[in-house]
Structure formats: C-alpha cells, structure tokens
N, C-alpha and C positions, 0 to 999 in steps of 0.2 A: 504494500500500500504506500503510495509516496505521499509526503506531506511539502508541504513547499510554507518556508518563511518569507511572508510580505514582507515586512519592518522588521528593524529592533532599532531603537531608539532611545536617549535618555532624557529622562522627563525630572528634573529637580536632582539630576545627580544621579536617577535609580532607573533602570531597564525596563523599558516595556516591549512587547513581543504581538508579533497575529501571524500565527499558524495556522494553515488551511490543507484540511485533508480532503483532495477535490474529489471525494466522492461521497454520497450521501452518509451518513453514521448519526442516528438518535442519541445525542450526548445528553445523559441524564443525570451525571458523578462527574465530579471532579475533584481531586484531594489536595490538599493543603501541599503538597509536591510536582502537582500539575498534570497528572495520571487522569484520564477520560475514560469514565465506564459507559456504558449506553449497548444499542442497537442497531443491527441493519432491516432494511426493508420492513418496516411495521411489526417485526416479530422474531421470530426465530430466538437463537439464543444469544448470552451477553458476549461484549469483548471488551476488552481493555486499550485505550490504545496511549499508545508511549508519546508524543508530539517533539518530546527532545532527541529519543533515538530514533520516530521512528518504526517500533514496535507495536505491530496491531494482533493481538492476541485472543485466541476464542477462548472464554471461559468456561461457558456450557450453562447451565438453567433454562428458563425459557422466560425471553420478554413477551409484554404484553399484547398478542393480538384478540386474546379472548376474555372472557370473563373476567374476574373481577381486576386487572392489571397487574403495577408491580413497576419499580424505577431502582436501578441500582445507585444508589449513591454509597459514597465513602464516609466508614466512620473518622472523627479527626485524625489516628496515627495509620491512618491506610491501612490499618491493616483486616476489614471486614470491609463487605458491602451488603446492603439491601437489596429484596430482589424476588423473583420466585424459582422454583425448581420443579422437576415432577419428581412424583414418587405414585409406584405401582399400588392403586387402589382397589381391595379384593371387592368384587360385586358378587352379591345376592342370585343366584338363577332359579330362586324359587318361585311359585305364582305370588301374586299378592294382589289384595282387593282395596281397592280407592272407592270411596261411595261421595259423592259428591252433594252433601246435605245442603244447599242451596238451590239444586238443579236436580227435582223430583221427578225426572223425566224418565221415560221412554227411549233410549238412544238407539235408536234404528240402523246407522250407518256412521261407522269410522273407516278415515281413511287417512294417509301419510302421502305423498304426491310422488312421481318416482324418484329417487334420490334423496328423499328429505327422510332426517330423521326427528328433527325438531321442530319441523314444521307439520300441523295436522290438521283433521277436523274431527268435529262429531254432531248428529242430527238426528234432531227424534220429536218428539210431541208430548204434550201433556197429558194424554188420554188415547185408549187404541181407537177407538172414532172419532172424527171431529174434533181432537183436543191442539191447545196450539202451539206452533211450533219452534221451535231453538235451534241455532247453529252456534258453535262452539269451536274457538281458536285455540291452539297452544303453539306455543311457539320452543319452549321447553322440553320436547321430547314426553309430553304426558303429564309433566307437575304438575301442572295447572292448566288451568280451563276460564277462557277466560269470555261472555256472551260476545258475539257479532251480530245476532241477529233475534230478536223477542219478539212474537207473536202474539194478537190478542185478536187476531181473526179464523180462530180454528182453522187454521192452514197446518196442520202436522206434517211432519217433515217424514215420509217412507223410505226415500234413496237420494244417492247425492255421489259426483263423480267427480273432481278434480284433477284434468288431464293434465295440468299443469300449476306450480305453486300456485299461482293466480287468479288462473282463470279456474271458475269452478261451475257448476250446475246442480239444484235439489229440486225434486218435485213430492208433492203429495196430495193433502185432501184438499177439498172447496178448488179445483180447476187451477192449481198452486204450481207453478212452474218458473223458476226465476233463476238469472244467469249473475256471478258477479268474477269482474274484472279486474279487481283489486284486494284480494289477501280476501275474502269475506266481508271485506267495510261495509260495501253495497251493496243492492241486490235489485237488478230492472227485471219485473213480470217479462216474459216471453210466453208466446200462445203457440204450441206446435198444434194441436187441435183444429186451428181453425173454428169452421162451423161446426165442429163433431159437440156433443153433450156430454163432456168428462163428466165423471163421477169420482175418479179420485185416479192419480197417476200414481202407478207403484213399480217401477221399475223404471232408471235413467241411468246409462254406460257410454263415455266418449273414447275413443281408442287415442285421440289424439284434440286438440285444439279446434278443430274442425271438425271433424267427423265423429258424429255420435248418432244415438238413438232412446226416445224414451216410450215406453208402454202404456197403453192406458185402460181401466177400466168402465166405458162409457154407461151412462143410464140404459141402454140400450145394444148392449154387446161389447165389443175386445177394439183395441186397435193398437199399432204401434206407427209410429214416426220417426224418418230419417233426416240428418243433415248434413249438408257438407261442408257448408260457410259459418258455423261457427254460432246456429242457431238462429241467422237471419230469415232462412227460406226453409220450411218445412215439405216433404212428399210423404203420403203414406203407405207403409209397408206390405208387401203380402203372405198369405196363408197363417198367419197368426192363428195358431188354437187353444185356448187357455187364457186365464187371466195368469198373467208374467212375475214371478218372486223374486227374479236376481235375473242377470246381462253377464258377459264376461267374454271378453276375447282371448284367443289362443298367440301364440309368437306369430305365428303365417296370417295373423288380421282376421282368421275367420271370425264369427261370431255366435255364439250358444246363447241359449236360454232354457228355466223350467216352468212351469205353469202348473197351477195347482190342481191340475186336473190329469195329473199325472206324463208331461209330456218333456222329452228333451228335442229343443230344437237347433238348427243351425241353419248360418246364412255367410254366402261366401260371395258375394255383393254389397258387403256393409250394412245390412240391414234392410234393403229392398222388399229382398225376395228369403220365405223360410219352408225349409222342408222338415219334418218328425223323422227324429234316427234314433228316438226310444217311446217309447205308450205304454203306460200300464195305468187305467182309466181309476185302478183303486189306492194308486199312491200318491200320496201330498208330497211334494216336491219340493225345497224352498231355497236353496243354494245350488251353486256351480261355480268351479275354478278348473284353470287347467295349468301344467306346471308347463307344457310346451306346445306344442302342437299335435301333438301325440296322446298325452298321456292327461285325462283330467278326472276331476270326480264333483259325481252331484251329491247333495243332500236332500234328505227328508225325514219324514216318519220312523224313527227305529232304525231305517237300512241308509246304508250310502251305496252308490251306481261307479263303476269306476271302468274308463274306459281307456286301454292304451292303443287303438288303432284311427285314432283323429274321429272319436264319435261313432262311429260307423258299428258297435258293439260294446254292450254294456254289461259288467257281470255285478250281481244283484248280490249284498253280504250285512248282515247286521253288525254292530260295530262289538257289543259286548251280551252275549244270550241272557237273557233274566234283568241283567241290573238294571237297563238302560230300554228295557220294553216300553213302547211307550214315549220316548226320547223324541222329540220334534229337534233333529238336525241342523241348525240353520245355518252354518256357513264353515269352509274349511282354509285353510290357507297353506299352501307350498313354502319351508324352508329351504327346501331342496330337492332332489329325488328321492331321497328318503323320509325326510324326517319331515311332518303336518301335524296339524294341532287343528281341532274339529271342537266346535263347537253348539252348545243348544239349549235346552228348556229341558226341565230346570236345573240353571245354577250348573250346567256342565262344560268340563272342559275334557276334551280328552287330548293325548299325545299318541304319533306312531312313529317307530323307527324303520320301516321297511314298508315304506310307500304304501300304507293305509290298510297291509295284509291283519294287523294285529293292532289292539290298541289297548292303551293303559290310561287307567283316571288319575289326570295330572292336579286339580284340586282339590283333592279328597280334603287336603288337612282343613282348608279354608270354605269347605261346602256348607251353603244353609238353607240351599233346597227354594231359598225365594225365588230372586229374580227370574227373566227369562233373558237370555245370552244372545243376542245376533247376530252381529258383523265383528270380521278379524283383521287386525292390517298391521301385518309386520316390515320391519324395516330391517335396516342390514344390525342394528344390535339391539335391537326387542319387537316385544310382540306385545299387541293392545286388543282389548276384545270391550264393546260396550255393551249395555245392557239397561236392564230397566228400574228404576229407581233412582238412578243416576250411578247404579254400578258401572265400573270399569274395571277388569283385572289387565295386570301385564306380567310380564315376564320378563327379564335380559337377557339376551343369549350369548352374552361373554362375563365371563365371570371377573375378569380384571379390567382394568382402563388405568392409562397415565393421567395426573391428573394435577395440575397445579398448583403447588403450596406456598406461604411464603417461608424465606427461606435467609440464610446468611450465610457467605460465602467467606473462606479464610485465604486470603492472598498468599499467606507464605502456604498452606498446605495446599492448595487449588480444588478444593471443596465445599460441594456444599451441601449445608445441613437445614432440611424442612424442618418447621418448627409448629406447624400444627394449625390446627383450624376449630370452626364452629359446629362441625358434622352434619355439614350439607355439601351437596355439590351438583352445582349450573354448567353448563357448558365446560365440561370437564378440566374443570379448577373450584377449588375449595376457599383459598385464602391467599393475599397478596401483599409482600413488602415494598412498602413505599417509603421509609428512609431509618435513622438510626441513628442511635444517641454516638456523641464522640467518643463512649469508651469502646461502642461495639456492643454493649453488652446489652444493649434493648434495640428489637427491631419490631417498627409498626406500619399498619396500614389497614387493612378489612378484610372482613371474613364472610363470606353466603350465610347469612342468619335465621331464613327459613324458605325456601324457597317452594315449600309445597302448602302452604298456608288453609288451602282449600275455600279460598272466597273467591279465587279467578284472577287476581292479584300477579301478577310478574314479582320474580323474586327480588330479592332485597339484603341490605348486607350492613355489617356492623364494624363500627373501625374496633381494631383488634390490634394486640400486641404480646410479644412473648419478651421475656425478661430472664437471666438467667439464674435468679434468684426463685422468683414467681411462675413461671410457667407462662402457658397462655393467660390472657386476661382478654373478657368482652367488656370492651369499653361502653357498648351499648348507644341508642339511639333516643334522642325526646319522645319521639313517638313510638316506645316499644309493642304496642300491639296494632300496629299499620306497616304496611310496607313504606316504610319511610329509610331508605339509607344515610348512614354516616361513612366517613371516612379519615383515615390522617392523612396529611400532605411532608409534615416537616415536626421536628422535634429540635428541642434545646439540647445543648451540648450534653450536659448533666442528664438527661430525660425527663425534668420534671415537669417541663411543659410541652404539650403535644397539639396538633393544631390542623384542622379539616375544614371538612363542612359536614353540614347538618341539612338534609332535605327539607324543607319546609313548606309543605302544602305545592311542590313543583320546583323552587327558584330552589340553588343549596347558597345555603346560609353561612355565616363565621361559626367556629365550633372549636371552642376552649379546652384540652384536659390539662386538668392540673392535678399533680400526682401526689397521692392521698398517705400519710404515712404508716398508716393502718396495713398499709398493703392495695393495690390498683390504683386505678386513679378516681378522685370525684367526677360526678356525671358535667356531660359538656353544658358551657355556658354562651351565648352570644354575646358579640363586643357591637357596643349600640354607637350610633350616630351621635344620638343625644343619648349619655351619661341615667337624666331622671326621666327621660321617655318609656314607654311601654318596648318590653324585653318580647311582649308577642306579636307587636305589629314591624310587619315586612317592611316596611319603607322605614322601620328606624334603624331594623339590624344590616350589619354590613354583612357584605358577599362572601364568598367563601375563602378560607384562609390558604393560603399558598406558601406562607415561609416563616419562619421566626429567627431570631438573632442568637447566635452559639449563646449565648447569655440569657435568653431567654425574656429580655427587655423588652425587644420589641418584634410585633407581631406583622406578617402582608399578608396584603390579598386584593383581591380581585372589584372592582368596582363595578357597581349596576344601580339600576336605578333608583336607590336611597341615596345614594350620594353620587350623582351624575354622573355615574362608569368611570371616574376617576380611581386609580390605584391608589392605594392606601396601607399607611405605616400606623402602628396603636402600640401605645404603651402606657401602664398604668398613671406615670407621672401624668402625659401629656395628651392621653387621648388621644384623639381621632388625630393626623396629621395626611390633607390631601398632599398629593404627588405633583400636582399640575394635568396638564392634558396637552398632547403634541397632534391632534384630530382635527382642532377647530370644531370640537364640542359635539362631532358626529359620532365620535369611535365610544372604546372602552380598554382600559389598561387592565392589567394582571400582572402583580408581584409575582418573580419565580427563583429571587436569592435574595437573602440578607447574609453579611459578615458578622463576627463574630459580638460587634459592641452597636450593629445597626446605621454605623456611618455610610457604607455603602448598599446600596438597593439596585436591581437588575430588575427588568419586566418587559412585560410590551406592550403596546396598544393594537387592538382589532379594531378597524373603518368598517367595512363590509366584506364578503365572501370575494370580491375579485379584487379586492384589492390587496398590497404587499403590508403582512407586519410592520409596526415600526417599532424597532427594540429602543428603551430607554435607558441609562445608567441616573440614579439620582444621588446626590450626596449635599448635604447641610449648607454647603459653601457653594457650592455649584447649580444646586436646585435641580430638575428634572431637565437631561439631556439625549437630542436624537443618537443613538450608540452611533449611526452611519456617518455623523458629523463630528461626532467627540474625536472616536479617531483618529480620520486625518488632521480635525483641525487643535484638538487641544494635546494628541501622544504624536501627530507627526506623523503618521504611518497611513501612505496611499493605500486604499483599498482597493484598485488597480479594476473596476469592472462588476468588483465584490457588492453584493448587499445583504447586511445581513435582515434574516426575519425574526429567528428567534434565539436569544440569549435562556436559555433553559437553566441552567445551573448556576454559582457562584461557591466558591472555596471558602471554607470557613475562615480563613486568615484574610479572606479579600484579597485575594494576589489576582487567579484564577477566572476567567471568565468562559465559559464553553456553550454553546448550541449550535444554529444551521442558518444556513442562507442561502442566496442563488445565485450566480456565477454566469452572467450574461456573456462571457467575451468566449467558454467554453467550446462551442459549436454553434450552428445556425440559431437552434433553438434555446441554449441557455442549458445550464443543469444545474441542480442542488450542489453545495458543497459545506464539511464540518470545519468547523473554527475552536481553536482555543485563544483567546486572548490574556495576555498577562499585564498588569497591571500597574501602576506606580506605587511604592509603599505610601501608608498615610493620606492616600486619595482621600477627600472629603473633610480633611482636619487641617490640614497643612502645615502638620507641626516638625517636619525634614529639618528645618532649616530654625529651630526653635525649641530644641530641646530642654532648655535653661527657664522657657515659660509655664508656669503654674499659678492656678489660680486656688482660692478657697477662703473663706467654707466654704463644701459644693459636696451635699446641698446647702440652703442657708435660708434664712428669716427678711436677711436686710443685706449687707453688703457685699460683696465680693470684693476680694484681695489681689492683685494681681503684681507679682513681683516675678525677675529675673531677666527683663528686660527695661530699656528707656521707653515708655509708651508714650505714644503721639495722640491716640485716642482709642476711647473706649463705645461700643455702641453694640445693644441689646436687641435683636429679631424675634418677632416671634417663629414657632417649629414650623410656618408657611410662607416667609421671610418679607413677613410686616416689621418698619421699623419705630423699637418702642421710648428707646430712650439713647441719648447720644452723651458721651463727656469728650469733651474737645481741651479740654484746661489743661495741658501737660503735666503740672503740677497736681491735679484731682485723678488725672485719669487712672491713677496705680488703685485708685476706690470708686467703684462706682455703686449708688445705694437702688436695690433692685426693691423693697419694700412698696412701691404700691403699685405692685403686678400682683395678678393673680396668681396662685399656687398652680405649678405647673411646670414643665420643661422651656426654655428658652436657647436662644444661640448667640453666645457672645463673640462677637466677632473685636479682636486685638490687634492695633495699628501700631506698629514698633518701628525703628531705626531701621531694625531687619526687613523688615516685611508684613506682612498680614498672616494671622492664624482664627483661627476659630474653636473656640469649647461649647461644651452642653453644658448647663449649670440648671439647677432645680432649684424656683423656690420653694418654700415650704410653710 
C-alpha cells in the first residue's frame, strides 16, 4: 500500500505532517503514536496501518457492515483496541412455537421470496369465512412480525405469492384480489375476474414477475385466470375441474394444481390450458410441491400422492397408520431430495429422510393438539410453518453460525478476545465495541436487547460494556420496555464517563453514563440546552453524543434542531458551548474527536446529500475552522487536488488527526483517498512559546493572578468568544478582577512582550 507525504512543515518550532494513503481505508483509531486502525470497503475485517513506515497490516475481526456495528479505536498506551470479532454461535435445531398474542389470526400462507432469508410474509384472516384480513412483514428472519396490511372489510386473506422481494400478490374472500409493489407498504385492488361473480378466490401462484395465475371460486361454478404483464390484462383459463387448494410450479415452468374434489392437474402453457393426471373423486386434496420437474408430492386427507415421473403417475401412501388417521395434510416442502417436513391439522409437523418413503413426528415434545398448520416456507437456514391463532413454528437447519461480538484486540499478542453480549442475536451479531477506556481495561458500545419482543417491533439494543473487573454490564435504555435503543460512542480516559445516545421517540438524543461506584454505571442522563428546562422535551435536549475529553471534562456531539445543527462542546463548568457553523445556517455539524483537556475538537458539517463534507478543527483561540483551509493556510501544507470530507478520529494527546477525503487530480473521475494529519503541539493554547506563564487561582471567586511574564494586557471571552472585560493598564494587567461574571468557564486570552497565549479559568 503506498502512502505519499504532502507536507511537513514547522509550525511555532514543532512539525506538522499530511499523509495520504491514496486509496480508500475507514480510519476509525488513531493512537497517541500515530498508528491508524479502521476498514476497507464498508466491512470486512480490521487493519492497522503504519503512515510512518508505511505498514498496512490485516488484523482480523470483523468491521461493521451489519448489525449492531463496532469502531476500532486505540486504548491510550496502544496497546488494545475496540472493535468486534466472530465467535462460533451453537444454534438450537429443535422445532419451536412463537404464538403471536397480538395477531389472533388465521395465517393461511407464509412465504420467504427466492433468496431471502430475512425477508418474508405471512397472511390469513380473522375468521374461516368472511373474517378480515392481515399481511404480515419480517424483515428478521421470523423474530418478528410486524402488520402491513389491517382489514376491517372481511376480505380474509387465502393465498398470497411473492415472485419477487417486492412485488407480491394475495387474494381471498369478498372478490379480494390486490397486487403491491413495494415490500407490502401498499396494496392496489386488481380484478382478474372481470364480469365473472367471484365468490371468494382461493388459490394465487406467479412463476415469475409477470407470469402468474389465480383460481376462483365463482357464485356460480370454478374458474381460473392467467397473466402475463404482471396483472395488467387478464385471459381465462381452460378445463378447470375443482375448486383449486394450492398452484405450484415444477423447475421446467410446468404448472400443477389440486382441487378438492379430488383432482391433480397440470398445465404446460402457463396456465391457459389444464388437463387431470390424477382423480380420485373421494379425496380432499389440499397441497402440492415439486422438488424438480420430476419428482413432487401432493397433500390431503390422511394420505400424500407422490409422483417421480413429471405427474404422469401417482403412488397413493399414508404418512403414519393409526396416529395420524384422520390428519388433513396441508402443505409439504422440499429441503432437498431427501429430507421434507409435511405439515397439517392438528398441530402437526412431521419430518422424512428418504424423500417422503417414511416419516417421523418432529413436534411431538411441543404438540397441543390446537391449532391447524398450513403453509411451509423454508429458506436456505430455517424452516417456518404458520398457523392458526397466530401460531408459527420454525426450525434452523444449521446448528452453528458466526456471529458478531464485541471484542478487544491485544496489539502485542495479535488477538482477539469477544467479550460477551445480551443473549440475542439480529442479523448475525450479538454485540459491538465502539471504543475504550485508556487503560484498555473497559470496552463499550451495545448489545441486541430483545429483538423478539412479540408486538411487531424491529429489534432494538442496549449500550453495553464489559470491564475486566465487572464482566459484562447493561447499561440499559430510558425507555426499557419499548424498543427504544441506546448506545456509547466514546469514553473518558479513566472510564468513568461514557457517552451515546438515547433514542427518543425517533431523533437519538445526548446520553450520559457516569460510573457508579457500587459497581456499573448510573442510568443515562440528557445534557439540556437550557440547564432549568424540561429534561423530557426534545427541543431542549441536545443530539447525540459523539466524543468526550480523555479527562472527561468535556463532552460533543452532534447538532439538530434544538440548537440549530450547530456542533457542540458541554461541560459541567460551562454548559452548552456552540461550535459556530461553516453552512451559512443550511447544514448541521457532528463532533467526532476531542483531546485529552478539550482544547482541540474535530467534526464536520452535513449541507445536503450531494453535497461534499466540510470537516472542521475548532480550538478556544482559533474558534471553528474549514480543516481544507487551516491546512494550507494556517500548517503551510498544499493539499495539492486533496479534499478532505471527513476527519473521523483525533489522538488523545491531540497530535493525531485521521479520516477520508477525495482526490480529484487521481483519474478522470476523482477517487477517495485516507489521511493522517499530525499536528502542532499546544494547538489551541498557544503556550510553545510561554512556558514561564501561569495564572491562579483557577478556579477562583474574584481575581486572577497572572505572573511570569511582562503583560501588555489582559482580556476575558466568553467559551463562544464574546468579549467581557479588557485590562489595558500595564501596571493592572498582572490582576485582573473576574467577580461580576457569572459562575462558569471563560477564556482569558494574555498579551505579553512574547506574544499572545490563552487559559480557561472558572469562576466560581
């Protein structure tokens, strides 16, 4: 990997550096040595990279491309970082039953779209006639269930096809036939019908985006309907005999159907044209699946039909003599050539290992004889059956999965070690380290809190930390019985103070822990706008927190609309302290480093989605500045082409500066490039040249003292650089009386022989 040095330069005596490593790298760490941890390409795993030698190193874990994330950053003596890792998570392949006590339905049809495992549906009705009907999203693989769709026009939902994530199709009672476009959001009526006199459609199958077919049961006999645009234009079908229980296409496009009047039929036109290649006028019939083109099997009454010559021959078998007499079959599903799982009424599941010759009852332990069982839709790592009551059983069909933990890695031994979690897991990760006390010895961030809650709720997570005293610890959420997430972002050197957000009704909020000495920490607090304002209203609390000071003084973060997207510093002395704004009042800033005593701040400003970052450095003496202008014009060093976007990190000594930018001069089109920037000692104090000045008492009631230089004058700012009081007297200015200021942090800025410096002084 080459790195190439723009500048070095000397700023007051002391070296400053911009190194650019011209290809993309997610710099998320930086240490007090100048060592860059981060990511490539949105994920994958960590590396280290060297900017002095040179050195770009894979660590191994895994960054953040899914679930709950994770940032490597450096503890102060380098020698840990933050972060996640996998670790082999044993799974369950037992059955298990979810009852969905919100949603007392009927669920008639589940389905997984082809390729998705997290993505579903499920549909059914309040009542088996006329009752109304529900569609039902997850997006989680099953956790949850969350409504898209509430009926209160007795439209019950019978069948339902989604040829694609997308686009989907359900029809059922009251002439109920409707297409949606969009995940489930929506749903526009379509009439395949025409003038015919539905009476209820019970059977809808698309092979693809286009081409489908739905059944109907008319006030006055059968019919079925084909399309091939997608539901725009309907034709009706011929030789239908039966009212129709299930659809199902073979790999070669043919297509099947049964009818409950005992009939198997197919149709090698799409649904046009059907001819019977099974009758038997005394079996109810209710499912059909085929594993290839060859080999499928129907369900019914007691017996399943199973044919391996493409229909054309059916051999007729009960599934278990005695137990299951009586058994209404309703649906089977192919894991393979051998191995299916069949399902029915009541309450049954059965398993077979030898393509459907023999079978064993797979939820014996969990059987209670209520529900009735319907539809099955397995995906490549579980299997989902729904049912009535708002029953669902599943199963996994792997018993292990990697899965993401947070974690802390040891630089000198090149390991790392997961540290635990809340005993859930989303999108296969559990828990995430997003940063770490200077000694190392605490790392925090959040943990999946509940993600199966059972109200329909998307999961949710809790900032969390592990300690190597303490273990894990849930640091917990304000609203613990909502899906409301927390999180940390950043911790004080010492760990005792931790810093996030707090979701709050949608916006995430400031989010305080301070560490309790009982053991954990006290629950989080909001840092308010106004001090004696209400702590529950959204426009008083500030945004989410994003960084705190190795000292633990002062806290950033993110600006929104309680205090005009402006970035923002807080600290008990001094409160709220805005940043400025470099937007012209359209954008919104985010703190993403403070140094160790709070003199230096790093952030950026967001204008809109096409426009470029603009990174800031801010400091007491300097006030908030464009980083793309400080730069060249305050360290001297061409950025030659260079812009940067986002300044992500700062070193806790403030040397250190590292994130990303774009690199216009690379090729036609421009491309990303990483940056480390190093910095002037004493940025934002200006004490290089002044080491003999001190002031005190600090803090104090009334005076400050200022000796070890000739002072020329003395002059008091406030922390958003209002000026409050000036002493010009040569002779006064070694005293100047701060007593009728309000209690609070100030900036005294010191006019010597030497030069100019500046202190923070507290009154009291």
């Amino acid at each position: 990997m080459l790195a190439i040095l723009i500048g070095t330069v000397c700023v007051n005596h002391l070296a400053a550096q911009f190194i650019v490593k011209p290809t993309y790298f997610e710099a998320t760490g930086v240490s007090n040595d100048g060592k860059v941890a981060g990511y490539e390409n949105q994920g994958g795993s960590y590396f280290i990279w060297n900017p002095d030698t040179n050195n770009f190193d894979l660590i191994g874990g895994t960054a953040p491309g899914n679930g709950v994330g994770g940032a490597a950053k450096f503890s102060a003596d380098g020698n840990f970082l933050s972060g996640t890792s996998t670790i082999d998570q044993e799974i369950s392949t037992a059955w298990t039953r979810n009852v969905l006590s919100d949603y007392n339905f009927i669920f008639k049809s589940i389905l997984f779209p082809e390729n998705q495992s997290q993505w579903g549906y499920a549909a059914g009705q309040s009542l088996t006639n006329n009752g109304n009907g529900i569609i039902l999203r997850t997006l989680d693989g099953g956790a949850t269930w969350t409504p898209k769709w509430e009926d209160t026009n007795q439209r019950g939902i019978e069948s339902m096809s989604f040829p694609t994530q997308f686009t989907g199709y359900v029809c059922g009672w009251n002439q109920y036939f409707a297409k949606s476009e969009n995940g489930g959001n929506d749903w526009t009526e379509i009439n395949p019908a025409g003038a015919d006199d539905v009476y209820i459609y019970t059977a809808v199958h698309f092979t693809d985006d286009l081409n489908g077919v739905v059944a109907a049961q008319l006030n006055a006999g059968i019919a079925i309907y084909k399309t091939n645009d997608g539901g725009l234009s309907w034709i009706n079908g011929n030789g239908l005999d039966g009212v129709v229980a299930k659809i199902t296409h073979t790999s070669n496009g043919a297509l099947f159907l049964v009818t409950n009047s005992g009939k198997i039929q197919k149709s090698v036109d799409g649904g046009l044209n059907w001819t019977t290649v099974y009758s038997n006028p005394a079996a109810l019939l209710l499912g059909i699946r085929f594993f290839d083109d060859q080999v499928g099997i129907a369900t019914g009454e007691t017996n399943i039909y199973k044919t391996t010559d493409g229909g054309n021959s059916w051999t007729v078998a009960p599934v278990v003599e005695g137990l299951t007499d009586g058994a209404l079959w309703r649906d089977v599903a192919w894991l393979n050539d051998l191995n299916l799982v069949l399902t029915g009424t009541s309450d049954l599941v059965f398993e077979s290992n030898d393509g459907g010759s023999t079978w064993t009852w797979a939820n014996e332990q969990v059987f209670n004889g209520g529900p009735a069982l319907y539809e099955i839709a397995a995906t490549n790592s579980k299997i989902h059956i729904c049912g009535s009551q708002g029953n669902f059983y599943s199963k996994s069909l792997i018993s292990s999965q990697e899965v993401a933990e947070i974690s802390r890695y040891n630089t000198a031994t090149g390991e790392w070690t997961s540290l635990g979690n809340l005993g859930f897991t989303v999108d296969a990760s559990t828990s995430a380290g997003f940063c770490i006390s200077g000694d190392g010895q605490t790392v925090l961030g959040n943990s999946w809190a509940n993600p199966a809650n059972g109200n329909g709720f998307t999961p949710y997570a809790h900032a969390f930390a592990w300690n190597e005293t303490e273990g894990t610890i849930d640091m917990g959420s304000l609203f613990a019985n909502e899906n409301r997430s927390s999180r940390i972002n950043a911790v004080s050197n010492d760990g005792q103070v931790a810093v996030g957000y707090q979701d709050y009704n949608g916006p995430w909020k400031s989010a305080v822990w301070k560490k309790n000495p009982a053991g954990g920490y006290f629950p989080n607090e909001y840092l308010l706008v106004n001090p004696e304002g209400s702590a529950t209203d959204e426009f008083n609390q500030l945004g989410e927190c994003s960084a705190v000071s190795g000292d633990g003084n002062w806290i950033g973060g993110a600006g929104d609309y309680a205090n005009g997207g402006q970035p923002w510093i807080w600290s008990e002395a001094s409160g709220l302290v805005l940043l400025g704004d470099l937007t012209g009042g359209i954008g919104s800033g985010r703190v993403s480093g403070i140094n160790q005593d709070g003199t230096v701040v790093i952030g950026w400003f967001d204008v809109d989605f096409f426009s470029p970052k603009i990174p800031f450095i801010w400091t007491p003496t300097g006030g908030v500045q464009n980083l793309n202008t400080f730069i060249p014009d305050f360290l001297g060093i061409p950025l030659e082409g260079k812009q940067i976007y986002i300044p992500n990190n700062l070193s806790l000594n403030g040397k250190y500066v590292v994130g990303w930018g774009f690199d216009f001069t690379t090729n036609e089109f421009g491309d990303l490039f990483c940056f480390r920037l190093e910095l002037p000692e004493n940025l934002g104090t200006n004490q290089s040249d002044f080491a003999n000045v001190t002031v005190y008492p600090n803090p104090t009631s009334k005076y400050v003292n200022i000796t070890g230089a000739e002072v020329n004058s003395a002059e008091v700012y406030s922390i958003n650089g209002a000026l409050l009081l000036t002493e010009k007297n040569p002779n006064a200015a070694s005293q100047i009386d701060i007593s009728s200021l309000e209690n609070g942090m100030y900036l005294l800025k010191i006019n010597t022989n030497k030069g100019t410096t500046t202190f923070k002084v507290i009154k009291k």
